[in-house]
Steps between C-alpha positions, in 0.01 A plus 500: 500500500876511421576784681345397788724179513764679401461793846795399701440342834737748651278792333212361699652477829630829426194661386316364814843615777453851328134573570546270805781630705405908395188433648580382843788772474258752468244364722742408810643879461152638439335339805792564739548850413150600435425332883809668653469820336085516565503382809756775619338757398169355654706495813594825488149601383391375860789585679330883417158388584611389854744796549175730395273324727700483814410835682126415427515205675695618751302729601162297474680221704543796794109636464321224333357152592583202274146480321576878413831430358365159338209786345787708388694278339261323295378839345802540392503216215631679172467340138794399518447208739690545709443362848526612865603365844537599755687269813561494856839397593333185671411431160143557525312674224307845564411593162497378138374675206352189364406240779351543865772486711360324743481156302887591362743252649813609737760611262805531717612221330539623146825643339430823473374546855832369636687727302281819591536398866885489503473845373544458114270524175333153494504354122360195400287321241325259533102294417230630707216256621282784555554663198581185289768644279875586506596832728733724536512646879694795676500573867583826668535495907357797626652611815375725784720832654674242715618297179292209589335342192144506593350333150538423163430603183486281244402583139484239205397453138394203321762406258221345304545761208884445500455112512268541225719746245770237537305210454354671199841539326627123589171433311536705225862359434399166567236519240757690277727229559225253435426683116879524475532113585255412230638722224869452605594319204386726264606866688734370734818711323273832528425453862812373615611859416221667602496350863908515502469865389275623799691236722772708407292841550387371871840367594669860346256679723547297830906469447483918460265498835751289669791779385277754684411640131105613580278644265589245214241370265409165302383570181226264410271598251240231488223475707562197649584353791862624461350797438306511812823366724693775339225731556545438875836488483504836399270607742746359720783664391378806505356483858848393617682795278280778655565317903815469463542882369287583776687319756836652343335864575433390856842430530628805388291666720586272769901554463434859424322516891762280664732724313420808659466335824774580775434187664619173407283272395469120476206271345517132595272251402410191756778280324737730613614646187587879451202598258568878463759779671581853441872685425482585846532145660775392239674805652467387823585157487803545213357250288308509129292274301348300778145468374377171479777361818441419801535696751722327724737482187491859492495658886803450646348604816413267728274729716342562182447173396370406843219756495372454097485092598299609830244770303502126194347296812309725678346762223508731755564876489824570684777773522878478577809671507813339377833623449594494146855592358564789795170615472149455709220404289115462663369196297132407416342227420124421360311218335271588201285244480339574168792386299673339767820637539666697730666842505787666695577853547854621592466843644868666607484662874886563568409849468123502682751311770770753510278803576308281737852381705579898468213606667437254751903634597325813505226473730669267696814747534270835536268287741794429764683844424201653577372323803821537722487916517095449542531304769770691658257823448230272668739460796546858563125589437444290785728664737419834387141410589610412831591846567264725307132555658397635183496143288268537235761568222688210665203266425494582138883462452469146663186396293668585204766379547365147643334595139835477316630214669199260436505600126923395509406239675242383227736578206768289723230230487397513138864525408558113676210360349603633143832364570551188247625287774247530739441167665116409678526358831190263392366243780106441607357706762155531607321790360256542765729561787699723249217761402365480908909624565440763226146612654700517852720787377230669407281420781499913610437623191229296431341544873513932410309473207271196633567299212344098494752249422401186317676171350305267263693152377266210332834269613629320779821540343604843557901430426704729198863393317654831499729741646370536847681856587401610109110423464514666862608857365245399252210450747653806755464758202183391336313441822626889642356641152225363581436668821678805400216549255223371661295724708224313668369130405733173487756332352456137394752306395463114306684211467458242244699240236405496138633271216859464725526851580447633873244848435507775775275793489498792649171716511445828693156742490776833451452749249617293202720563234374706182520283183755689320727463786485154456784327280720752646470426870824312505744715335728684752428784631146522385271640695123533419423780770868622576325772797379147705811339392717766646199516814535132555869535425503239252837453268311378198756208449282245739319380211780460248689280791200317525455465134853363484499262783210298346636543168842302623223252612442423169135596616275846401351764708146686333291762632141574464355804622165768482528838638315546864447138546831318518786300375591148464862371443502193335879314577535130326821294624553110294567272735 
């Protein structure tokens, strides 16, 4: 009874502070890091699940009606609870692996939706009244070959297992605090050092995580609750030693790729800051160590800047080139949208532009050299034809060379619109009365071989942007192949806009064009039959000025064709 009067007040307060304040130590680190730490991982878990599931839907979303999909989905319930759902970007609900979606509310309203619909990874947690518990939920947008997003996966997991392991541990130290409380004045010295040892132990292991130092251990012996938090811990530790060597070996093998890359290359992430690089782009820019800068700190460049900023807003694909330090560089841009960031590519064309300026000299040089003595043979073959009665051997002089001087005259052409500085004469003209002037020059040829004529438009609007005297060449060219290599039947020719751009096709009944000929049509001097070519005393360059023409359009030309029964030219112009 002595002793008991005799335990200092101080010793009491003491005893109580050191089971105490340990305890909500332990359990305020516990249940923050245990959360964090689960919860990631459960993210990332359905992160996969989403990633792995997105094709699949995909596709049953292009072939498959919404109680299909809704069949689908729910037969795909696993043990591990996970649940599926799958959203319209209206926010309607098509399928659920749990509930009919029918009697699901609209969920455009929810977190995660809005995050999946701005084109991120939607993340939140929150309590579900359907479900009545805590979830976690991740949303994926799934987009179509136009990048539209045309639904959304989302994929979540009670976090009624979680809840419950923490709750189970604030328990079982509340209760141990509870025994502790009761006994403190009789074993408070032995567990103040037992809880300040493994306070110690816990606070060792997460100031060596903080130092980057993975792959430590606590050593707790007991099978306690210490025992169990260092048991996870450990778990923990471990997990993060063998991502971060993993991650470490993907960026070796990463800077060993960009190494042996001759491009330069930039990674930028949407805040702007210079994420990765290669030896090559330090080289071209004359600067080191800029990782983790801006890159306005970094590019001295304003054209530079100027186009990274544009590619930041837009996330478009784009190409440029920029003079950099007395050399031409071609620039490209691209968003990756699965880690959000954005990568540059530096390729160097001084020398790709050299040999091009050198042989557009060329042709250009040969082309006019060569056309003056032609044309002065021309001359004479004339007169001389005057005066002989024998003028068969005069014909084939002149047709050749009338030959020679349409293929200079071609190379002349293809050499301008090469040129870096060519400038489009762009105004709006009707196409209509354009393709009825083309048909007019034709009008003989197409009267001999008793061709039909006909022009199809879905529009009242009719009118182009473009180079008038250009898209005319265009038309003139594609319109005498056409007739050229048509025998008997027609020639029909449409008109109609899609999505902005102005789409002109061009469809004859002719012999067609043999699929391996194909991707090669509009390379110079390529000729699929070169006997007709030479009959119809073609140069084989119409179709590479064409090609180019629409090309400085910023538009596309495409061909489709079957042998015996035609081909269509397929010419697409933004407007």
């Amino acid at each position: 009874m002595k002793f008991k009067k005799e335990i200092p007040k101080r010793l009491i307060i003491t005893s109580l502070l050191t089971i105490l304040i340990p305890i909500i130590l332990i359990v305020t680190i516990t249940f923050f890091y245990l959360r964090d730490s689960s919860i990631k991982i459960y993210e990332s878990n359905l992160v996969e699940i989403a990633y792995m599931l997105e094709p699949t839907i995909k596709e049953k979303l292009s072939s498959d009606d919404e109680i299909k999909i809704d069949e689908y989905i729910k037969s795909l319930k696993s043990e591990k609870e996970f649940r599926l759902t799958i959203i319209k970007p209206d926010g309607s609900v098509i399928a659920d692996s749990i509930l009919d979606p029918t009697l699901m509310e609209n969920h455009k309203s929810r977190e995660e939706i809005i995050e999946a619909l701005n084109g991120q990874i939607g993340k939140s947690i929150r309590y579900s009244s359907s479900t009545k518990e805590d979830m976690l939920y991740i949303s994926l947008p799934v987009y179509d070959s136009f990048n539209n997003i045309i639904s959304i996966i989302r994929v979540s997991l009670s976090l009624k297992e979680l809840n419950s392991l923490i709750n189970r541990t604030i328990l079982n130290i509340v209760l141990i605090s509870l025994i502790g409380l009761s006994i403190s004045l009789i074993l408070s010295f032995y567990y103040s050092r037992y809880f300040l040892s493994n306070i110690n132990e816990i606070k060792n292991f997460l100031k060596e995580l903080s130092k980057k130092n993975y792959g430590k251990k606590i050593i707790i012996k007991k099978k306690d609750e210490f025992g169990e938090i260092a048991q996870y811990l450990n778990v923990l530790s471990s997990e993060l030693e063998e991502n971060i060597k993993s991650y470490k070996k993907e960026q070796e093998e990463i800077n060993t790729i960009l190494s042996s890359i001759e491009e330069g290359v930039l990674v930028i992430n949407s805040d702007g800051l210079i994420t990765l690089c290669n030896q090559v782009f330090e080289n071209i820019i004359k600067e080191i160590d800029i990782i983790n800068k801006h890159y306005w700190e970094v590019l001295k460049n304003i054209e530079i800047v100027d186009f990274i900023k544009n590619i930041l807003k837009t996330k478009e694909t784009q190409k440029k080139e920029i003079y950099i330090k007395n050399k031409n560089y071609l620039i490209k841009g691209f968003y990756l949208k699965t880690i959000n960031e954005f990568v540059f590519t530096f390729f160097d064309t001084s020398s790709i532009k050299k040999i091009e300026e050198v042989k557009r000299d060329f042709v250009r040089d040969a082309s006019h050299e060569l056309k003056t003595p032609l044309t002065a043979i021309k001359g004479f073959v004339e007169t001389l034809e005057e005066e002989i009665d024998e003028k068969k051997y005069i014909e084939i002089i002149k047709r050749n060379v009338d030959r020679m001087i349409n293929i200079i005259n071609d190379l002349i052409t293809l050499s301008k619109l090469e040129d870096k500085d060519v400038v489009l004469e762009i105004s709006e003209f009707d196409f209509i009365e354009m393709i009825n002037n083309v048909i007019k020059i034709f009008s003989n040829k197409i009267k001999e071989r008793n061709l039909k004529i006909k022009i199809d438009t879905d529009n009242y609007n009719t009118k182009i942007k473009g180079d008038p005297y250009k898209l005319e060449q265009v038309f003139i060219n594609l319109i005498d192949n056409a007739i050229k290599y048509t025998e008997e039947g027609a020639i029909n020719i449409n008109y109609y806009l899609k999505e902005g751009n102005a789409v002109i096709e061009i469809i004859d009944t002719g012999i067609g064009i043999p699929e391996e000929h194909l991707d090669r049509i509009f390379e110079r001097f390529y000729v699929v039959n070169k006997s007709r070519s030479k009959e119809l005393r073609g140069t084989g360059l119409g179709l590479s000025i064409v090609k180019h023409i629409i090309a400085l359009h910023n538009g596309k030309i495409e061909v489709e064709s079957e042998v015996g029964k035609g081909s269509k030219f397929i010419i697409t112009i933004p407007q």
